[in-house]
RODO-2510 file (C-alpha; in nm, 4 decimals, decimal comma):
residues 106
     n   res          X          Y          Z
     1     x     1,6010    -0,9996    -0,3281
     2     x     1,3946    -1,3043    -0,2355
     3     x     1,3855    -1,4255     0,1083
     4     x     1,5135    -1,7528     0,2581
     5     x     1,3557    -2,0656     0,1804
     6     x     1,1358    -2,2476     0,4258
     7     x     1,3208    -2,3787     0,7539
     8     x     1,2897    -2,7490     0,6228
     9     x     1,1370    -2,8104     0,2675
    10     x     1,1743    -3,1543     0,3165
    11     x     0,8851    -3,1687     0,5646
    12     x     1,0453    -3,3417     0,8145
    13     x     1,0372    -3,1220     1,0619
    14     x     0,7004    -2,8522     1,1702
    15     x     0,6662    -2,5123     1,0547
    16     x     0,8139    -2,2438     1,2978
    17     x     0,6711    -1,9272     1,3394
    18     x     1,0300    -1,7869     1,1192
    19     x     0,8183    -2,0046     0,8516
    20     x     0,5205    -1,6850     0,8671
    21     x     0,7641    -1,4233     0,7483
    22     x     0,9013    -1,6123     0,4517
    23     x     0,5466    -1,6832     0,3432
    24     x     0,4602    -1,2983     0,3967
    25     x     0,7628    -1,1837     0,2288
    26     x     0,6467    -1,3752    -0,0564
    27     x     0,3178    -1,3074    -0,1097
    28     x     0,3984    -0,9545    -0,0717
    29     x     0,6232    -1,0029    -0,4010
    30     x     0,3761    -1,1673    -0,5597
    31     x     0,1123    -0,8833    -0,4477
    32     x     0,3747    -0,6307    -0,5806
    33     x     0,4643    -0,7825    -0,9052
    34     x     0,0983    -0,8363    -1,0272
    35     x     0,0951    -0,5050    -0,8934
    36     x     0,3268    -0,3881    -1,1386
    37     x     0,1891    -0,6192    -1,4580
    38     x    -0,1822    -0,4234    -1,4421
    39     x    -0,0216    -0,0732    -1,4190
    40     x     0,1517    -0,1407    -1,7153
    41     x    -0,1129    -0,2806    -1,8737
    42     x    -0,3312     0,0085    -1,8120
    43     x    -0,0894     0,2370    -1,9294
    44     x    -0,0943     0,0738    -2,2737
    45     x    -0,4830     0,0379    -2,2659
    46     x    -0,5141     0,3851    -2,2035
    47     x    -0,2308     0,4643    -2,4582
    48     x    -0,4307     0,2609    -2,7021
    49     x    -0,7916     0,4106    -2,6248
    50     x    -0,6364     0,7508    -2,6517
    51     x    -0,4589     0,6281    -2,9676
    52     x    -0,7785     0,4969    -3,1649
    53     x    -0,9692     0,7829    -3,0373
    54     x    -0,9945     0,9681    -3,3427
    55     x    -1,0918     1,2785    -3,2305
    56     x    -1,4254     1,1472    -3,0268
    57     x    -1,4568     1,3723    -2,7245
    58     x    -1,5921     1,0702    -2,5320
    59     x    -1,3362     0,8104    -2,5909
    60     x    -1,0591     1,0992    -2,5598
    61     x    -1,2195     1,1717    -2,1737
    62     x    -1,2344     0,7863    -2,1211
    63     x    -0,8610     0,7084    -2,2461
    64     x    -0,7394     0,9717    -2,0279
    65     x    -0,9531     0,8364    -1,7197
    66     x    -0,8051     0,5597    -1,7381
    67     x    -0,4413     0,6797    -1,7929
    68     x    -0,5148     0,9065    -1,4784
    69     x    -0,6505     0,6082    -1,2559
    70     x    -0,2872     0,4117    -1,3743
    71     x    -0,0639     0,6741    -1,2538
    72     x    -0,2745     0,7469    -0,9877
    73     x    -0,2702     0,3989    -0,8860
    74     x     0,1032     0,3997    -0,9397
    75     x     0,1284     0,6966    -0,6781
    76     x    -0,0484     0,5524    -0,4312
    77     x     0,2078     0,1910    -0,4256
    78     x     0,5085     0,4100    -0,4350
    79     x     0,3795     0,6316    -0,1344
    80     x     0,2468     0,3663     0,0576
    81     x     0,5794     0,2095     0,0023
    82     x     0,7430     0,5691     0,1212
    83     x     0,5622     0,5925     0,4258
    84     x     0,6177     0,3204     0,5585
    85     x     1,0606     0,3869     0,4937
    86     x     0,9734     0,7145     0,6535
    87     x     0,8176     0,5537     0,9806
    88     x     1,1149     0,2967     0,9869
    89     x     1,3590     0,6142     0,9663
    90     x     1,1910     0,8633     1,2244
    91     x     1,0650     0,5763     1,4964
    92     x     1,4185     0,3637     1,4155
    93     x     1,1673     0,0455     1,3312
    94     x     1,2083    -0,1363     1,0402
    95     x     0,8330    -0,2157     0,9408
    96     x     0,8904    -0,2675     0,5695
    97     x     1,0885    -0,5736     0,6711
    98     x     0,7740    -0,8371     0,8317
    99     x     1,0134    -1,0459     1,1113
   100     x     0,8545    -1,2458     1,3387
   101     x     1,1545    -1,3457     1,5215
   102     x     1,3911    -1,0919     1,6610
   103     x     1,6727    -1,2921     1,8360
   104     x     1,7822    -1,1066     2,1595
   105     x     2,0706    -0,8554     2,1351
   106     x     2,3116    -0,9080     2,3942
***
């Protein structure tokens, strides 16, 4: 789901600080996306190393290095990602959501 666009995109008005949080959200899609693209491309690097291997115990160690550091990699997005749901859950604050502006509950 992609956040709103920008308060006024037709510059006639200034930025507001509700502006910083679609800008965030995005780049953090953009972060997460490329973030995506080079595991996947690792994975079929290493698939291919370990592929055209051909029974060399050095390029066997190295494809599997490199599979390791991709799925390690992918590990570390999708617990970062966790932790962060279970600190929303157990402190009841939503920090995988970036919001500037809360309004004021009545």
């Amino acid at each position: 789901m992609l956040p709103p666009p920008w308060s006024d995109p037709t510059g006639n008005t200034p930025a507001t600080f509700s502006d910083i949080e679609v800008a965030f959200a995005r780049i953090v899609l953009v972060i997460l996306g490329l973030a995506a693209i080079v595991l996947f491309i690792m994975l079929l690097v290493g698939g291919f190393k370990f592929i055209t291997a051909g029974g060399d115990p050095k390029a066997v160690e190295s494809a599997k290095k490199t599979l390791t550091y991709a799925i390690a990699g992918m590990v570390l997005v999708a617990s970062a990602y966790l932790i962060l749901r279970f600190i929303g859950v157990f402190t009841g604050i939503d920090v995988v959501n970036f919001r500037v502006f809360q309004p004021l509950q009545p």
